[in-house]
C-alpha positions in Angstrom: 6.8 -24.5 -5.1 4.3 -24.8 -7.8 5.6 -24.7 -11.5 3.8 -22.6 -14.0 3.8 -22.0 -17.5 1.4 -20.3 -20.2 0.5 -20.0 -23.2 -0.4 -16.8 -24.3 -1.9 -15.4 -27.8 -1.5 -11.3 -27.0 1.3 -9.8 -25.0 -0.6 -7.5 -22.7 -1.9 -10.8 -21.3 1.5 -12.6 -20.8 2.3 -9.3 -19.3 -0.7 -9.3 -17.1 -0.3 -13.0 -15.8 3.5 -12.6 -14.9 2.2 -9.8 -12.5 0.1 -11.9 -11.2 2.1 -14.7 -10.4 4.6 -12.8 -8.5 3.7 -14.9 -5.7 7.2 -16.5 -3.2 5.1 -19.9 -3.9 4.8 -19.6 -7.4 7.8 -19.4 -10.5 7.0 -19.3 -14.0 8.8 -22.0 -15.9 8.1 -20.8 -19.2 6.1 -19.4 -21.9 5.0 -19.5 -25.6 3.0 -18.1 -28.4 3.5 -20.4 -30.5 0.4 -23.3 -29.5 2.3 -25.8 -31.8 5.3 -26.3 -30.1 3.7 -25.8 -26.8 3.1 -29.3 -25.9 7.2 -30.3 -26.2 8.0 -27.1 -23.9 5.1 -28.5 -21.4 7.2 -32.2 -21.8 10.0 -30.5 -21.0 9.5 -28.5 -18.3 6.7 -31.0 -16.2 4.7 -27.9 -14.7 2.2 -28.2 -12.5 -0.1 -25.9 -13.9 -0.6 -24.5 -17.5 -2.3 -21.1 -18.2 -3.7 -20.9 -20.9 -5.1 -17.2 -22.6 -9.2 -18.3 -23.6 -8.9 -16.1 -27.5 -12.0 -15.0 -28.9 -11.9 -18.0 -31.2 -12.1 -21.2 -28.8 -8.8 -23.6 -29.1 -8.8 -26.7 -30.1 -10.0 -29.0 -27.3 -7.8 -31.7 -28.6 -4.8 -29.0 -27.1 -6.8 -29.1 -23.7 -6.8 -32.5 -23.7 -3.3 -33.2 -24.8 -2.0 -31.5 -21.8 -4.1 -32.7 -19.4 -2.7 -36.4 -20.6 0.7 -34.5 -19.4 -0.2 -34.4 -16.0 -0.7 -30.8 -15.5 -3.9 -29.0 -14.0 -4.8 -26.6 -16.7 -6.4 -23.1 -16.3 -8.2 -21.2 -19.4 -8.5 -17.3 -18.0 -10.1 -14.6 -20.2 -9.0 -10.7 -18.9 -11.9 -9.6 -20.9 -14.8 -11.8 -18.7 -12.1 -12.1 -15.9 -13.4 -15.8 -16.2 -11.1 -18.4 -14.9 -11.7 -22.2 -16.2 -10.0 -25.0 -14.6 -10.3 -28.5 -16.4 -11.8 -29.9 -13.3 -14.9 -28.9 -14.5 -14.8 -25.6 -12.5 -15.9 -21.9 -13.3 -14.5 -18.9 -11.3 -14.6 -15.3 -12.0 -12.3 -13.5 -10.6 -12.7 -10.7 -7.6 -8.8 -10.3 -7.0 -5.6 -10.9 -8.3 -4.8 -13.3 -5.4 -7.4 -15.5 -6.8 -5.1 -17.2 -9.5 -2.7 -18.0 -7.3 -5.0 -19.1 -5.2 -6.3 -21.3 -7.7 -2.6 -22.6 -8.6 -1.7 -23.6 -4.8 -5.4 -25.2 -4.5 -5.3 -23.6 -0.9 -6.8 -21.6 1.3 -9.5 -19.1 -0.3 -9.9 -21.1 -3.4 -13.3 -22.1 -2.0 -14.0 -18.9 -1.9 -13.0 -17.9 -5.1 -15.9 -19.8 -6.5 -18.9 -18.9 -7.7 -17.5 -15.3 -8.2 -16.1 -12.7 -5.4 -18.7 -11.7 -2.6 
């Protein structure tokens, strides 16, 4: 089971994301708006993955970098580009909904995934 939570600046995307993690290997640990107390919910919790919503003004990187010290893979995803950016140094744009939780569980079809959908 991997552990998810997300940070989210508009509510149509947290409502978006939940949808798409409805996946039996995937639970959604927990959620904020609120980018300051983030990182002590992220302690709390240990996920294994963060999501976090890419705004039109770009976070701080010093948040990025904060809770990658955590432990967590993080994943920046923009529903307006459908652009999906793990910190691994990896860009995806997204051809289905499967794809991010693909890209959660690191298994099979994240390859393909990559580089956009065929």
């Amino acid at each position: 089971m991997r552990r998810v939570f997300v940070i989210w600046t508009h509510p149509l995307f947290f409502d978006f994301v939940r949808l798409l993690l409805r996946h039996p290997a995937i639970e959604l640990v927990g959620a904020t708006s609120d980018h300051a107390t983030s990182q002590t919910e992220i302690d709390r919790l240990r996920p294994d993955a963060v999501i976090v919503e890419k705004a039109e003004e770009e976070e701080s990187p010093n948040e990025i970098v904060t809770i990658l010290r955590s432990g967590p893979m993080v994943i920046r995803l923009s529903l307006g580009t459908n652009d999906l950016s793990t910190y691994q140094r990896k860009l995806w744009t997204l051809g289905r909904a499967e794809d991010l939780s693909q890209v959660i569980l690191g298994g099979p079809g994240t390859e393909s995934a990559e580089g956009g959908a065929p």
